[in-house]
N, C-alpha and C positions, 0 to 999 in steps of 0.2 A: 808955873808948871803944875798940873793935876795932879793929884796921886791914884784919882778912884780907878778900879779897875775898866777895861774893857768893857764893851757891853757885847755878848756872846753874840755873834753872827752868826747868819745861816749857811750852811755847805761850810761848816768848823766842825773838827773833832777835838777830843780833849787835850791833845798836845798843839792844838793849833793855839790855844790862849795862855801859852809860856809867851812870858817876854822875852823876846829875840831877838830883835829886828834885824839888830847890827852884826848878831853872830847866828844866823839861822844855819850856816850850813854845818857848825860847831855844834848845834844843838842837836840837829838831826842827828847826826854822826852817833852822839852820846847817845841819844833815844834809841836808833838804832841795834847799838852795842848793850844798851840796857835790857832791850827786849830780847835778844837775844840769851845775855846772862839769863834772864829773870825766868823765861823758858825751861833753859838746863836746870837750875834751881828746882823749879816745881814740877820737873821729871824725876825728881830723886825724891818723891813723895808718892810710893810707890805701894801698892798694896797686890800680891800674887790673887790669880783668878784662879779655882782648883778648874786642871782642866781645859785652860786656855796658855799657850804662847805669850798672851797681852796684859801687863798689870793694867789695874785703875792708878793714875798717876792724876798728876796737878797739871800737866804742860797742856792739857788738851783746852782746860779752862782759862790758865795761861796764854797760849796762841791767839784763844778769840778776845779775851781781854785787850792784848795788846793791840790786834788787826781794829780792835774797835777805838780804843784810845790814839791810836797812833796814824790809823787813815790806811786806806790801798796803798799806796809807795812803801812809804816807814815799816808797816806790818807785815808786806811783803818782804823788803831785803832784811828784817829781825828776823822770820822764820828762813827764809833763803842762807843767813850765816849763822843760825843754829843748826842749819840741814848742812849745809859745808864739811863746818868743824867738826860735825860730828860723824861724820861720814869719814873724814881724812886724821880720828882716831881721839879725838877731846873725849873725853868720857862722861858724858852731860846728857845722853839718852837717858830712857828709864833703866832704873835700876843699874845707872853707873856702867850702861853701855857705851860702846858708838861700832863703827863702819858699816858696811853694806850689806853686810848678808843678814839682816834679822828679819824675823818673818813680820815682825812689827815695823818695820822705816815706812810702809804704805800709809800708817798712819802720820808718820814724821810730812810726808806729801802731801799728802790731806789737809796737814793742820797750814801747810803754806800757800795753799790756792783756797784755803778759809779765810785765813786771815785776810787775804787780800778781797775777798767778797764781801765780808764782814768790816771790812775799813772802809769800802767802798758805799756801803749800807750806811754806816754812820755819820759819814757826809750827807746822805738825805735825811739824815733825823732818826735813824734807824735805832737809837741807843737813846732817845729823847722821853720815851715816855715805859711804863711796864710793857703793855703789849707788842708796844713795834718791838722792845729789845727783846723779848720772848721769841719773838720770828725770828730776828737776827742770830739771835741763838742757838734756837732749832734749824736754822736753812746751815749755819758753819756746822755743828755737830753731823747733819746728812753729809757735807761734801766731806771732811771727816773718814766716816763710815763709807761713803760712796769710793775711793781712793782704798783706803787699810784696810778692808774686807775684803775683794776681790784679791789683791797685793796679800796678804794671807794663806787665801786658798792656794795661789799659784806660786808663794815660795813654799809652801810646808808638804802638796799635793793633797791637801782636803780640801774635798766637794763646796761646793759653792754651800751649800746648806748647814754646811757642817762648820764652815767658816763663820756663818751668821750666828748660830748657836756659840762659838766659842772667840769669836771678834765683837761683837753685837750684842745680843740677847743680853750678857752680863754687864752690861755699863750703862740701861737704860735710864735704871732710877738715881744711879751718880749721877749722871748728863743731866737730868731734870733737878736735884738738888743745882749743879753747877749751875743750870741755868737761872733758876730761882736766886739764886742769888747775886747777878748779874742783873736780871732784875729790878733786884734793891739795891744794886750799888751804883751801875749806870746814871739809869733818871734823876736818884737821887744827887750825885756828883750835878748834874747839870741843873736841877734846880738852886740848889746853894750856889753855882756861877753864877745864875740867871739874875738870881735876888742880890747878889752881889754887884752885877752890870749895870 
């Protein structure tokens, strides 16, 4: 019997080369539930915007992280039972929130139809080199922003304009840090599998 690892296949994201064979549906479950945790966790890494409704938090880097590691499905129902529980009162939003009414949950929506675009990305290699995971990055941070800026305007009754100044404008050069280093952590993760396969 072998011991070497796997050699990374194509249309695999990073939880597809856990050893599982025999208990994958135990493992999803746990990935699942992990991604979820790991979410609320890095929503409690929250920093006030003067001016704005919406901290810079961790969970937005978090979300794409996970959608990327974990594929469309997995990254989907992670953000799906972080959006649940926190909605029916877990207090794992930013800043130790949760339920319905915040004028921030547009981005909690966002970060779960990213995640799932961005897991869906990384099954084509999307998370394989610096640039494609640049793109992947930037396209989840828009749908993101495309979802929790509107969803803003329309719980708080600020103008569309007024939403982008104080949803938007202030989280550009985080998002581009966050991305930068998704960047360097991606590719690299997958090179160190590759050279290992």
């Amino acid at each position: 019997m072998s011991t070497a690892a796997a050699p990374v296949r194509s249309g695999a994201v990073l939880a597809d080369l856990l050893p599982a064979a025999r208990h994958r549906y135990a493992v999803d479950a746990a990935l699942v539930l992990g991604g979820a945790a790991l979410t609320g966790i890095a929503a409690q890494i929250a920093v006030p915007v003067p001016g704005s409704p919406v901290p810079v938090t961790g969970q937005t880097f978090a979300a794409l992280l996970i959608g990327t590691a974990l594929g469309a499905r997995r990254g989907f129902l992670s953000l799906a039972l972080y959006a649940l529980v926190g909605m029916a009162g877990m207090p794992w939003f930013a800043e130790a929130s949760s339920g319905w009414s915040m004028p921030s949950l547009g981005y909690v929506f966002g970060m779960l139809l990213a995640a799932t675009v961005v897991g869906a990305l990384a099954r084509r290699g999307g998370d394989r080199s610096v640039l494609r995971t640049a793109g992947t990055m930037v396209l989840g941070s828009a749908i993101i922003y495309a979802i929790g800026v509107p969803y803003l305007a329309l719980s708080t009754g600020m103008s569309l304009s007024a939403a982008v100044a104080a949803g938007l404008t202030p989280f550009l050069i985080g998002d581009a840090l966050k991305a930068a280093l998704a960047m360097g952590v991606l590719p690299t993760t997958w090179k160190l599998l590759g050279q290992r396969g």
